[in-house]
C-alpha positions as CSV (number, residue, x, y, z in Angstrom):
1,X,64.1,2.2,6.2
2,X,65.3,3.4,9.6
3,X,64.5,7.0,11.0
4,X,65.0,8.0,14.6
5,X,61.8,9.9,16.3
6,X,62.0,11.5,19.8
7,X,65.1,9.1,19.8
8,X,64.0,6.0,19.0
9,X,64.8,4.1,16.2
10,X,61.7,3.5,14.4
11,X,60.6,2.1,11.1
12,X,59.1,4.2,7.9
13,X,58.1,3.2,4.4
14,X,60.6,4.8,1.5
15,X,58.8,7.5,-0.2
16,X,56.3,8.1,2.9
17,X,55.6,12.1,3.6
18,X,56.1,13.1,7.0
19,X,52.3,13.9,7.2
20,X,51.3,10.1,6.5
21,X,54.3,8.6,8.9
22,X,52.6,11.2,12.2
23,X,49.0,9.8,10.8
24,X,50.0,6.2,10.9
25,X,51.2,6.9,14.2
26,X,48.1,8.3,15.3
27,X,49.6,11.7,15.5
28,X,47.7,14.6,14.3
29,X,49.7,16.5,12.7
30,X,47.3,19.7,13.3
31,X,48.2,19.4,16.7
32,X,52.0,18.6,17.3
33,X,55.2,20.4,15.6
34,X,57.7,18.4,13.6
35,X,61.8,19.3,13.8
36,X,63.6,17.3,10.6
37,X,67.4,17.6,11.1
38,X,67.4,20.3,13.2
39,X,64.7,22.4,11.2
40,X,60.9,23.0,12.2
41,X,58.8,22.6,9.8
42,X,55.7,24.4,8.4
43,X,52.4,22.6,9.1
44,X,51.9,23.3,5.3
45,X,55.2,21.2,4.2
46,X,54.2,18.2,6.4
47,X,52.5,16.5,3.7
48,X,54.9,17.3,0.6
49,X,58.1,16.5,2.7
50,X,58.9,12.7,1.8
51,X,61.3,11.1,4.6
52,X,64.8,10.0,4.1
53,X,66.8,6.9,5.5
54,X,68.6,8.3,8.3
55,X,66.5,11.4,9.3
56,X,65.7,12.3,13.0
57,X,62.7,13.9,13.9
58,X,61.1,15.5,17.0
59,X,57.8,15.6,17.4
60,X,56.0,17.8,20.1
61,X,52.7,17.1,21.1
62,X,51.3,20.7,22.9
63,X,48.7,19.6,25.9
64,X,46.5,22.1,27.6
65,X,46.1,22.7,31.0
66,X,45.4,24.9,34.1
């Protein structure tokens, strides 16, 4: 199935949580924040939310500096 992240079309297994997608990815998802249609997410829901055909997601990956 087809979801879009950061605006790019990208592939995702049906039935795959949103937790497992950022770790295939080689996302940690303990370090980046997830928006789902238009809604941020709890760290906490990451791995219980189960993408949809069709869903966009923005991912935002915090870096330090100085």
């Amino acid at each position: 199935m087809d979801i879009v992240v950061n605006g790019e079309t990208r592939a995702a297994e049906p039935g795959v949580t949103i937790e497992r997608f950022l770790l295939d990815h080689e996302l940690d998802p303990e370090v980046v924040v997830v928006e789902r249609n238009g809604e941020i997410l709890a760290r906490g829901d990451l791995a219980q939310t189960v993408l949809a055909p069709g869903d966009r997601l923005e991912v935002v990956h915090f870096v330090g500096g100085g």
